[in-house]
C-alpha positions as CSV (number, residue, x, y, z in Angstrom):
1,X,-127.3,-86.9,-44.8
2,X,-128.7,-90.2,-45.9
3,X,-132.5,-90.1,-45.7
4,X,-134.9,-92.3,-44.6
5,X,-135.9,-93.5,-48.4
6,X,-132.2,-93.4,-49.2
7,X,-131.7,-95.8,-46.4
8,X,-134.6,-97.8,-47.7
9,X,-133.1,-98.1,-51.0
10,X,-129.6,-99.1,-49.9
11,X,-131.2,-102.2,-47.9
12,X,-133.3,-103.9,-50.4
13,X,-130.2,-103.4,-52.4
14,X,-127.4,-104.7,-49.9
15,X,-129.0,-106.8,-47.6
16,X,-128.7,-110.0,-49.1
17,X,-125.0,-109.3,-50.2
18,X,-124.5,-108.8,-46.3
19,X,-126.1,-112.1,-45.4
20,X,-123.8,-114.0,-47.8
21,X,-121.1,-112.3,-46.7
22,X,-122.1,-113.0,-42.6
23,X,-122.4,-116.2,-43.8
24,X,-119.1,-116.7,-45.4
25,X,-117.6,-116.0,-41.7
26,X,-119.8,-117.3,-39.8
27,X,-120.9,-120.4,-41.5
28,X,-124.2,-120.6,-39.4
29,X,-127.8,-119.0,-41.5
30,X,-129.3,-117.8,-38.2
31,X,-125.6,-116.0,-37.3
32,X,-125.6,-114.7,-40.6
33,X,-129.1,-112.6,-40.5
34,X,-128.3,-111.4,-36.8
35,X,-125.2,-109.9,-38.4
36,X,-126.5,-108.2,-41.2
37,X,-129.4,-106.8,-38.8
38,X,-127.2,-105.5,-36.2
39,X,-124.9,-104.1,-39.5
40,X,-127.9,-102.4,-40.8
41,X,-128.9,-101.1,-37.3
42,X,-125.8,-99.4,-36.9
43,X,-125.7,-97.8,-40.6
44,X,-129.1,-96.4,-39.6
45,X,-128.0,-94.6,-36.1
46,X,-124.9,-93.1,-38.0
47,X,-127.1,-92.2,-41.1
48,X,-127.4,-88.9,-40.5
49,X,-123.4,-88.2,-40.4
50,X,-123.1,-90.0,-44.2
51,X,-123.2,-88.1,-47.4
52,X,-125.1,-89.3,-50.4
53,X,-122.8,-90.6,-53.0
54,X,-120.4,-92.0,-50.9
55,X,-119.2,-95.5,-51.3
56,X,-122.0,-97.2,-48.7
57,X,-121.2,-100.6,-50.2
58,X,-117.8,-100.3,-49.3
59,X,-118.6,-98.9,-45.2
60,X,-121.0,-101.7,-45.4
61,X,-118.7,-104.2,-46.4
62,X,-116.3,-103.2,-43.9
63,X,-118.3,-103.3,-41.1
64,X,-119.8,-106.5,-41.8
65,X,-116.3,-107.9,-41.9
66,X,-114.8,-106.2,-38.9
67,X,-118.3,-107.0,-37.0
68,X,-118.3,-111.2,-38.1
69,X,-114.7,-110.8,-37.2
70,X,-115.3,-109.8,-33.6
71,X,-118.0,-112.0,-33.3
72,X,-115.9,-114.6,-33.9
73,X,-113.1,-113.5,-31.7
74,X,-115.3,-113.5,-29.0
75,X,-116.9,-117.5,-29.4
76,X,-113.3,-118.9,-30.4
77,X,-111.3,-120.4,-27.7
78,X,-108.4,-118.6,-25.8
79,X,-106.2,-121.9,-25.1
80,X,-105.0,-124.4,-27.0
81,X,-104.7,-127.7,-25.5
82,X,-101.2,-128.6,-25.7
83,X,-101.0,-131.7,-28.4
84,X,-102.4,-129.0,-30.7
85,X,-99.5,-126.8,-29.5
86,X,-96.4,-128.3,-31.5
87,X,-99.0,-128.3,-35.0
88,X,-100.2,-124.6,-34.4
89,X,-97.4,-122.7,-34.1
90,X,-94.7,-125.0,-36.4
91,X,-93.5,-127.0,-33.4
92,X,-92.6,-123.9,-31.4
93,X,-94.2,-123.9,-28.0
94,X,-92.2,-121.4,-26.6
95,X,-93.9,-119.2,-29.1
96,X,-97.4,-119.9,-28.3
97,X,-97.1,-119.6,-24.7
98,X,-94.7,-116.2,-25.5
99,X,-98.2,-115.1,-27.7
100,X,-100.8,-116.8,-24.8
101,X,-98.8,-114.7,-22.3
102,X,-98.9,-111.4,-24.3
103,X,-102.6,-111.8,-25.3
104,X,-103.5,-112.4,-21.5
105,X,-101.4,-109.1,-20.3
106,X,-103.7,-107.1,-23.0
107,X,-107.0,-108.7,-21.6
108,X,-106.0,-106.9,-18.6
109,X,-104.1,-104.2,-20.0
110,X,-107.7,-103.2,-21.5
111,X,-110.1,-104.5,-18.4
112,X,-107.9,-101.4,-16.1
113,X,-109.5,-98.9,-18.4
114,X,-112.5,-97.3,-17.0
115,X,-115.9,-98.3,-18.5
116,X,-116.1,-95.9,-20.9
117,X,-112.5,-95.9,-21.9
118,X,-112.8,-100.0,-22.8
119,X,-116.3,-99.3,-24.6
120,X,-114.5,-96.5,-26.8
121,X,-111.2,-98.6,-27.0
122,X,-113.3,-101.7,-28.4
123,X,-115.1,-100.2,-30.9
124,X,-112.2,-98.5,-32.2
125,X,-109.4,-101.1,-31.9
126,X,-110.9,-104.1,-32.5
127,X,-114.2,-103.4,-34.2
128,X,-112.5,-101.3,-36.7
129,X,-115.2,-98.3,-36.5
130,X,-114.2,-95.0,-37.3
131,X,-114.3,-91.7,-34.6
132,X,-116.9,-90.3,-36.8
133,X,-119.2,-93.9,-36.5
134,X,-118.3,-93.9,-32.7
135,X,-119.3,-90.7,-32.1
136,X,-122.7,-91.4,-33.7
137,X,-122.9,-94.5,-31.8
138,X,-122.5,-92.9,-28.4
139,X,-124.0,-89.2,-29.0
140,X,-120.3,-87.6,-28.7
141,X,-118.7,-85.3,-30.1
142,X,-115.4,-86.7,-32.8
143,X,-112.9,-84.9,-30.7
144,X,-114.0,-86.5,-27.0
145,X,-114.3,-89.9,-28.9
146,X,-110.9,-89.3,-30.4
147,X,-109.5,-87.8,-27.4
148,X,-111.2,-90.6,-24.8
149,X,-109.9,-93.4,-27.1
150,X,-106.0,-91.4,-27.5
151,X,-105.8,-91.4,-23.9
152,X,-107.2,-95.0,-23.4
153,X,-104.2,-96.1,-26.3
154,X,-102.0,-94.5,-23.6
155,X,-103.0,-96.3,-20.7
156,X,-103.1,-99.8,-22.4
157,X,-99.6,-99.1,-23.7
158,X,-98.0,-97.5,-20.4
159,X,-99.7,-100.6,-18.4
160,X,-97.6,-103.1,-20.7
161,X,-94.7,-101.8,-20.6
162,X,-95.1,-101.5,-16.2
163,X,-96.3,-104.7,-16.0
164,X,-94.0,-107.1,-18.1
């Protein structure tokens, strides 16, 4: 369990690293120090489930990645206007629509989940967190969050498969 000083400590020592790193992604200062903050936030409400000694700069570094990832999943444009079309995808435009087409049937092939199923499913499969960060996260036990997010893999998958 990582202590309050512990957690202190690994701050002062990563916090700037984190900012450069936001800001690498997300080329914007302000976008950057959001980041890191909601980073830090959510290293101290799953401090308790870490063990001293283990790599923290590498969990760190992960989640800032995977979070400045989502963020920018989330702000960047779902079409393409189409004179951009031929130059994105090699001149292929039956690709992009093919990939425009798939991407749309798993928007909804993760908005049929139930709330809790698409909050599990999200920070799982496209936040990159771990059960054991989730779990934290949400107050649950591993094996509900593992279980929930299992059966919520399931449903996505079985609605794609109906539905194309």
């Amino acid at each position: 369990m990582m202590s309050d000083k512990d957690f202190e400590i690994t701050v002062g020592k990563n916090r700037q690293r984190l900012v450069a790193l936001a800001l690498h992604f997300l080329k914007n200062k302000e976008d950057a120090e959001d980041a890191a903050q909601e980073v830090l936030l959510r290293l101290w409400l799953c401090r308790s489930s870490l063990r001293h000694g283990k790599n923290i700069n590498g969990l760190l570094t992960t989640m800032m990645r995977n979070h400045c990832v989502s963020k920018l999943r989330k702000v960047s444009p779902l079409t393409v206007p189409f004179e951009q079309c031929d130059a994105d995808t090699g001149g292929n435009a039956l690709q992009w629509l093919e990939e425009k087409q798939d991407n749309e049937l798993l928007r909804k092939a993760v908005a049929s989940l139930s709330q809790a199923e698409r909050r599990l499913f999200v920070m799982r499969q496209q936040a990159g967190m771990e059960i054991g960060q989730i779990a934290a996260l949400t107050n649950s036990n591993p094996r509900s969050v593992s279980s929930v997010v299992s059966a919520a893999r399931r449903k996505v998958f079985n609605y794609i498969i109906n539905n194309q």
